[in-house]
VODO-9743 format. One line per 3 residues: for each residue z, y, x of N, C-alpha, C. Coordinates in pm, whole numbers, plus 32768, in hexadecimal, padded with zeros to 4 digits. Example, Ala and Ser with C-alpha at 12.3 -4.5 7.8 and 13.67 -1.06 7.14 Angstrom:
BEGIN
830C:7DC7:8527:830C:7E3E:84CE:830C:7EB6:8528 | 82C4:7F1F:8505:82CA:7F96:8557:8313:8003:850A
This chain:
BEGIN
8A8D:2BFD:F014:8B14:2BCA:F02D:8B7C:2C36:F012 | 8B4A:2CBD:F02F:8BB9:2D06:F01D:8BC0:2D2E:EF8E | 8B4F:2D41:EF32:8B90:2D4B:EEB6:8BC2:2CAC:EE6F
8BA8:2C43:EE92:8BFF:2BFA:EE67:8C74:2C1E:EE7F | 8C98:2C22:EEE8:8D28:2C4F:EF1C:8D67:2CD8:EEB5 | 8D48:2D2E:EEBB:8D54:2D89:EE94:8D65:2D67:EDF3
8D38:2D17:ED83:8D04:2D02:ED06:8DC8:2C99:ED11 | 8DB9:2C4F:ED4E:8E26:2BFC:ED75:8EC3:2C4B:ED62 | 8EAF:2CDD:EDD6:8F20:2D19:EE07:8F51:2D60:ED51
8ED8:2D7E:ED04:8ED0:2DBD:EC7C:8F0E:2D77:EC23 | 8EEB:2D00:EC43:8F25:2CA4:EBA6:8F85:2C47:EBB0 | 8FBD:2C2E:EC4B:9053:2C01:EC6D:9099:2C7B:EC8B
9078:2CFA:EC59:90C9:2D79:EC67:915B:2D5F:EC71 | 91F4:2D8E:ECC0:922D:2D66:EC94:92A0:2D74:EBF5 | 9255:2DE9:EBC9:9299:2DFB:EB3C:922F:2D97:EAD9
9204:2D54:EB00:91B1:2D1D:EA78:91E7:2C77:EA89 | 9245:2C7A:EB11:927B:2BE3:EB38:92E1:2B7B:EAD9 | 9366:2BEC:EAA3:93D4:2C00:EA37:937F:2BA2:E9C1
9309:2C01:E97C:92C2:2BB5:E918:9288:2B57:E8FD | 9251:2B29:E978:91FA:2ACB:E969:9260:2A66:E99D | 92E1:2A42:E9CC:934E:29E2:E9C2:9393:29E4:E955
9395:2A51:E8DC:93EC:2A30:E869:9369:29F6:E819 | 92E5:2A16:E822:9297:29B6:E7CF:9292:291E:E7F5 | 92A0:28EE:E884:92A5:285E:E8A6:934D:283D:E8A0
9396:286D:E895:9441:2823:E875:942E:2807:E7DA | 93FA:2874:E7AB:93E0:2870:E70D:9390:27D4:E6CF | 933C:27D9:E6FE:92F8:2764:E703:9331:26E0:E70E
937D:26F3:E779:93B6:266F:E7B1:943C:2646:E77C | 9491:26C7:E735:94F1:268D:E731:9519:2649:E6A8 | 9548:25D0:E694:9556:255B:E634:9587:259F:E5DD
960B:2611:E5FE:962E:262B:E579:95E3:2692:E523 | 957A:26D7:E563:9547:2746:E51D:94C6:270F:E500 | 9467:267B:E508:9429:2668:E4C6:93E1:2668:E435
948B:2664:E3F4:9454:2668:E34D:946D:26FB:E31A | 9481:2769:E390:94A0:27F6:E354:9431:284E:E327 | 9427:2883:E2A8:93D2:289C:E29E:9353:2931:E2FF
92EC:2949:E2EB:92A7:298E:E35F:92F5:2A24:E33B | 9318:2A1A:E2B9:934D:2ACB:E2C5:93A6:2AC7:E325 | 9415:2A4F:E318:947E:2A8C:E38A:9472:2A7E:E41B
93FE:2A14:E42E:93D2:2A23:E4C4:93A1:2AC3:E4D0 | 9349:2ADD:E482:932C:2B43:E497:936C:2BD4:E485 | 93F1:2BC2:E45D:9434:2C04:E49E:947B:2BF6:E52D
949F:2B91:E532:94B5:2B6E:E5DD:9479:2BB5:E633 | 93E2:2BB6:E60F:936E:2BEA:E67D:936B:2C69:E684 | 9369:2C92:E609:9391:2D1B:E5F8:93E3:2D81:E620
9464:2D5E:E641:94CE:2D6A:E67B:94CC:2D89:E6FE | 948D:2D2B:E74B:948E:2CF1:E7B3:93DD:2D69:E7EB | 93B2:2D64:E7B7:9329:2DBC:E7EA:9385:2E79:E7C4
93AC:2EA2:E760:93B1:2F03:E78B:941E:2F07:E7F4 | 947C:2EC5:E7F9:94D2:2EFF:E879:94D7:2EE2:E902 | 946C:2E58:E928:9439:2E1D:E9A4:93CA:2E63:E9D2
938D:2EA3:E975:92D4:2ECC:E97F:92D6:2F2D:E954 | 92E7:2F6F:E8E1:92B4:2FE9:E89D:9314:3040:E904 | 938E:3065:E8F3:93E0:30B3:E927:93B1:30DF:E9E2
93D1:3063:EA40:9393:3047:EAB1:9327:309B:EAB0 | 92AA:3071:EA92:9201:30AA:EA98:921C:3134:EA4E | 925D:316F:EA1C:9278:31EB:E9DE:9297:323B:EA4C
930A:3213:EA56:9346:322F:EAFB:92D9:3267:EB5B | 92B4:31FD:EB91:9236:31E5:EC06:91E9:325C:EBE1 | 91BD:3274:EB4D:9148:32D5:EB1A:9183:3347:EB3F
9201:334E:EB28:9218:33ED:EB0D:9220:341B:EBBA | 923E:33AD:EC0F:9271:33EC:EC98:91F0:33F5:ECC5 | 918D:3391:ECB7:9116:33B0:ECE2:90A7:343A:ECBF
90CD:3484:EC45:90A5:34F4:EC31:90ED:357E:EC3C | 915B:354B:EC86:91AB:35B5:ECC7:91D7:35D0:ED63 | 9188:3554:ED65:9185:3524:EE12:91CC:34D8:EE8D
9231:34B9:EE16:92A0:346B:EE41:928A:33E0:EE7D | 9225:33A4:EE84:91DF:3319:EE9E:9146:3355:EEA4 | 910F:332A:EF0B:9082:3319:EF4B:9007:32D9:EED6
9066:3248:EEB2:8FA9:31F9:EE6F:9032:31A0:EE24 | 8FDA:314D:EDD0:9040:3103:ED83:906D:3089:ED9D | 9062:3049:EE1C:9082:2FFC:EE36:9121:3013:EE8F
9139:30C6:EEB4:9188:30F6:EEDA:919E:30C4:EF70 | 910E:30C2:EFD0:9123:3092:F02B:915C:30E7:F0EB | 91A4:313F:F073:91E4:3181:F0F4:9275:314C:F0B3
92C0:30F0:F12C:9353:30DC:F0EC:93AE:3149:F0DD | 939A:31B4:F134:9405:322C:F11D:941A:323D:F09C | 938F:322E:F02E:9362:3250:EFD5:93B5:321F:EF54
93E4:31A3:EF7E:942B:312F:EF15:9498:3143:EECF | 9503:319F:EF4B:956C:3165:EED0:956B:31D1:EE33 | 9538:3226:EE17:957D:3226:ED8A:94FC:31B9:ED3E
9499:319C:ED47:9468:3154:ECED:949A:30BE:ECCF | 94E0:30C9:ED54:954A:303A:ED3F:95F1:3054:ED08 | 961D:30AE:ED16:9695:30CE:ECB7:966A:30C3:EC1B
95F0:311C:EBF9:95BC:3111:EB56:95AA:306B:EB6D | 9563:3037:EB92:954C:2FA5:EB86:95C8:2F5D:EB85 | 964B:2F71:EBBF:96BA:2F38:EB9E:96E7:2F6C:EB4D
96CD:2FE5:EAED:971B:3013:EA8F:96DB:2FB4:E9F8 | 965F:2FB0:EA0E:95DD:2F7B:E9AA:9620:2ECF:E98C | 9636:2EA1:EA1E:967F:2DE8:EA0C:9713:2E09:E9CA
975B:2E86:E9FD:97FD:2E98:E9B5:97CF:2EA5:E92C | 9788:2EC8:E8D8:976B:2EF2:E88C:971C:2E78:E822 | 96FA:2E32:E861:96C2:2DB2:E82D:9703:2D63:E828
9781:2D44:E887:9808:2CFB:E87C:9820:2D19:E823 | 9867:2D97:E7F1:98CB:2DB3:E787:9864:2D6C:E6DF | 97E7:2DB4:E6FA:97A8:2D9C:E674:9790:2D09:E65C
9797:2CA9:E6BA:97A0:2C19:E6AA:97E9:2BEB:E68C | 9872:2C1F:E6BC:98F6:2BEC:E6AA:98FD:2C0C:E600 | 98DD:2C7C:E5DC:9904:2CBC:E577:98B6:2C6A:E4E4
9847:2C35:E504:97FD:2BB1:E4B7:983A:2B5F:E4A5 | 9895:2B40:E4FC:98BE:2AD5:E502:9884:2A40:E568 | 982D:2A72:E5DC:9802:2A26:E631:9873:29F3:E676
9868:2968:E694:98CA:292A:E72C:98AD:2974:E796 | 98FB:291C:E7E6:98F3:2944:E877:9871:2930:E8D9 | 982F:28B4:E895:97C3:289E:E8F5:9748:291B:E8ED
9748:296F:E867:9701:29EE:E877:9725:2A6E:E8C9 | 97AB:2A41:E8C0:97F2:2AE4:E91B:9818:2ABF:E9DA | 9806:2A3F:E9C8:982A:2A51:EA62:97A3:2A5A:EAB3
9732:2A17:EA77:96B0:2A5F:EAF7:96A3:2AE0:EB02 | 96FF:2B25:EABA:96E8:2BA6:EAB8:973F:2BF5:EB21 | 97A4:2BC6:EB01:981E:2BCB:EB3F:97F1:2BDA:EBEC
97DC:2B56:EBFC:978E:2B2D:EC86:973E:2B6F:ECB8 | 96BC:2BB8:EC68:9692:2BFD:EC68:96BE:2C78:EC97 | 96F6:2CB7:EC68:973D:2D5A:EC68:9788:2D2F:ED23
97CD:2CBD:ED33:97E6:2CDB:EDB4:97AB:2C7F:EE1B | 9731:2C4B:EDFE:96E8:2C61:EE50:9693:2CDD:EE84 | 965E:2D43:EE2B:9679:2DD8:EE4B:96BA:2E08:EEA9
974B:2DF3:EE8C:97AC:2E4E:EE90:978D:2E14:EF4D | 978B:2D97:EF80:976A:2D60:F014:96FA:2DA1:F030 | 9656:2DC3:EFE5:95F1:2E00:F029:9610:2EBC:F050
964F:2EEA:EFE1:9682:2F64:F001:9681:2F8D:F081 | 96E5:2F72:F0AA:9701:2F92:F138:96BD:2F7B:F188 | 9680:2EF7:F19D:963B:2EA3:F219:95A6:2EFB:F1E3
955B:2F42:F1A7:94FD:2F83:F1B0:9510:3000:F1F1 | 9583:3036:F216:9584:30B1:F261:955D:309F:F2DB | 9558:3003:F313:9544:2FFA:F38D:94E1:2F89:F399
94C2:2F24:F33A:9458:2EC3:F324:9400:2EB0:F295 | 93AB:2EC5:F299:935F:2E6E:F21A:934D:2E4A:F1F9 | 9394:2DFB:F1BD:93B4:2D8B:F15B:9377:2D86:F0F8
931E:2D0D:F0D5:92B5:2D0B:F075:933F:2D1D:EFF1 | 92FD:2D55:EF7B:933D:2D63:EF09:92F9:2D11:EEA4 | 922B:2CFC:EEB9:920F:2CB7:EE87:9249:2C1C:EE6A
9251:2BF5:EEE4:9269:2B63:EF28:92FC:2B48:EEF4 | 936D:2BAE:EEF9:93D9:2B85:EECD:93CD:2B86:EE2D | 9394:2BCD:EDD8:938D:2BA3:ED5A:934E:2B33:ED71
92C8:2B1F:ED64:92C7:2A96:ED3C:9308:2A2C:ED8E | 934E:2A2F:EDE8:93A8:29AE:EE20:9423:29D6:EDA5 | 9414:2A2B:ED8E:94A7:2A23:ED04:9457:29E1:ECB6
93F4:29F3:ECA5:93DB:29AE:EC22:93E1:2924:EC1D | 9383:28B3:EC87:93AD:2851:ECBE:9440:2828:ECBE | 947E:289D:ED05:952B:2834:ECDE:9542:2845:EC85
952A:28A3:EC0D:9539:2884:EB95:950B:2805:EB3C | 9483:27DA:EB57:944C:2779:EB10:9483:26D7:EB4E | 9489:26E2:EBF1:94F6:267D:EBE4:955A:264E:EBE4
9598:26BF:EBE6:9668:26A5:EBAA:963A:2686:EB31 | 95EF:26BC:EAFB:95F1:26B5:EA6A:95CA:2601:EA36 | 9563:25E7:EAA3:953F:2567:EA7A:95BF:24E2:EAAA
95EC:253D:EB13:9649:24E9:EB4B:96E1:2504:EADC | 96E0:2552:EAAF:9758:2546:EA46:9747:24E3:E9DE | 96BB:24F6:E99A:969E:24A2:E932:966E:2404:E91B
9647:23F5:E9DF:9621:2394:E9D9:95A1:236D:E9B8 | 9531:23B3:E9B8:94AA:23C9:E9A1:9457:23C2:EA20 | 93FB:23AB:EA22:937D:23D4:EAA3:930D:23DB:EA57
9311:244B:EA4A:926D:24A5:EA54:9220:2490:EAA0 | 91C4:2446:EAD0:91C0:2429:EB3E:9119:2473:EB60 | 90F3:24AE:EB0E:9069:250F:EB0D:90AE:25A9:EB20
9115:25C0:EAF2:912B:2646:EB0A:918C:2639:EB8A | 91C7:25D4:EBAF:91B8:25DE:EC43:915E:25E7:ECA6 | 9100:259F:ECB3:9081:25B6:ECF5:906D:2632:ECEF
9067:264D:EC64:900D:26EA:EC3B:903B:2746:EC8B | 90D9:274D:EC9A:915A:27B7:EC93:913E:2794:ED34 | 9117:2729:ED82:9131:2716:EE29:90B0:277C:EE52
9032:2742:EE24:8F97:274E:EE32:8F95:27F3:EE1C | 8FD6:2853:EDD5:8FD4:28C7:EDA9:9022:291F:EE1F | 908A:28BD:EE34:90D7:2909:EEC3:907B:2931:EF26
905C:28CC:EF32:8FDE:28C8:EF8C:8F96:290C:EF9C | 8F48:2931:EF44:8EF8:2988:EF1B:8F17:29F8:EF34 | 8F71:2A30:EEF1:8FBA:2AB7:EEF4:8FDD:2AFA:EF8E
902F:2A6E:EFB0:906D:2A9D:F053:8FD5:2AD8:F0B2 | 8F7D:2A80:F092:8EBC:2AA3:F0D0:8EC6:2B19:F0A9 | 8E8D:2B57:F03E:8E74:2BBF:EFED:8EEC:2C09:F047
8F35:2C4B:F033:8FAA:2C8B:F073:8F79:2CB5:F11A | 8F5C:2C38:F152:8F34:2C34:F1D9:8E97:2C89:F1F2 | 8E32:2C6C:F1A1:8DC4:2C7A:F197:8DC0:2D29:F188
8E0C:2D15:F13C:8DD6:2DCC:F122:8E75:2E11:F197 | 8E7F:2DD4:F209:8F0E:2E28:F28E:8F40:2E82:F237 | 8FAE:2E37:F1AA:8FC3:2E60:F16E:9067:2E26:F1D9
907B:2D90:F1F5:90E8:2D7D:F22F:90CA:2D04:F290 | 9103:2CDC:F2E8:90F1:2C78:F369:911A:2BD6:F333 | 9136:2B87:F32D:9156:2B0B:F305:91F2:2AFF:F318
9219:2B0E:F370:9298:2B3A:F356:92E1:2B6C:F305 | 92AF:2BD4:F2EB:92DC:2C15:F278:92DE:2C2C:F217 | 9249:2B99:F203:9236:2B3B:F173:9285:2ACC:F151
9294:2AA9:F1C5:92FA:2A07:F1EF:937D:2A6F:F1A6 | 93C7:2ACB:F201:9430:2AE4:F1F0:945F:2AF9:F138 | 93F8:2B59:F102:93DC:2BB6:F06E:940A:2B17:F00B
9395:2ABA:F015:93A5:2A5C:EFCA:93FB:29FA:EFB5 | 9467:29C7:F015:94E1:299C:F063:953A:29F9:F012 | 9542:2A6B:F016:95B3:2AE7:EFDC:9597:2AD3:EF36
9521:2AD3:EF1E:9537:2AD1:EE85:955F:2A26:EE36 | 9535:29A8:EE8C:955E:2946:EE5F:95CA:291A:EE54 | 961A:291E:EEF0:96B3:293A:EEED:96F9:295C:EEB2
9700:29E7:EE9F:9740:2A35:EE4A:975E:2A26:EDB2 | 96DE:29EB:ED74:96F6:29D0:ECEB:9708:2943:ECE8 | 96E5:28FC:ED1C:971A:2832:ED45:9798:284C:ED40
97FA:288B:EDC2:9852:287E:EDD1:98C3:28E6:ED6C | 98A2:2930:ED16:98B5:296E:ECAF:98ED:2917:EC43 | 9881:28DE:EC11:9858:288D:EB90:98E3:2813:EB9C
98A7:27BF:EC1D:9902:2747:EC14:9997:27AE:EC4D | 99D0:27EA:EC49:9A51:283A:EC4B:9A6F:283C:EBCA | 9A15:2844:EB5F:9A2A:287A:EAFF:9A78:27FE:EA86
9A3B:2755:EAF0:9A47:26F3:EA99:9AED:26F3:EA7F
């Protein structure tokens, strides 16, 4: 049970969260169906080095200088600069989206993103606030503003996207990584934030 958990905490990492929501908006969205894969794949591209590459760079370098414990960075004292680079990595993915020429519905989960952060910041000096749990609840409100803008239901990658919470929030718990609370709270902060982002944005 605990390396499930643990295998879980690895591959809903939360820098690998960013990517794996611009590959399912990508997917889903009507107008970028007939685009061809080069330019998705620049999208992804984009979007992995400055959500993921930059972030986990980060993490590497503090972790071999001692600045962070293990890589899950589970001492919060530990957090904030790997979360300033991580908001610099989404500022930075804004601009290069914008600069493609992407709408709005690519730049505001991001948006949402960056300050949902900017709310765990603080409240980790004194609580632990899952970071896992709030990415993927961003991601979730991403996929359904998104469906709810367009008028779509996915209705497997809802399940998927509920059933995975799930999962994750366990995993989290399993390895007294954080209390339920502070899975409840994490995942609540990241859905919000980019839900109520997005539809601001309409």
């Amino acid at each position: 049970m605990n390396l499930t958990a643990r295998i879980l905490s690895i591959v809903l990492q939360p820098v690998f969260i960013p990517f794996y929501g611009f590959i399912l908006l990508t997917m889903y969205n009507p107008a970028l169906l007939n685009l061809p894969l080069s330019a998705k794949s620049m999208i992804w591209l984009i979007v992995f080095l400055t959500t993921c590459l930059l972030p986990s760079s980060v993490i590497g370098i503090c972790l071999k200088t001692g600045l962070v414990s293990d890589s899950f960075i589970s001492n919060r004292k530990q957090r904030p600069i790997p979360y300033l680079f991580t908001i610099l990595g989404y500022s930075l993915c804004i601009y290069w989206l914008y600069k493609i020429g992407l709408d709005y519905s690519y730049t505001a989960p991001l948006i949402g993103a960056i300050i949902g952060l900017l709310i765990i910041l603080p409240i980790n000096y004194f609580w632990k606030i899952s970071a896992h749990l709030s990415a993927f609840g961003g991601l979730c409100g991403a996929i359904f503003t998104f469906a709810f803008i367009h008028g779509t239901t996915p209705i497997l990658s809802f399940v998927g996207l509920i059933l995975l919470s799930g999962a994750l929030g366990w995993a989290r718990m399993e390895l007294k990584a954080h209390t339920l609370g502070q899975v409840c709270c994490g995942w609540l902060n990241g859905f919000l934030c980019i839900t109520i982002t997005w539809l601001l944005f309409l």
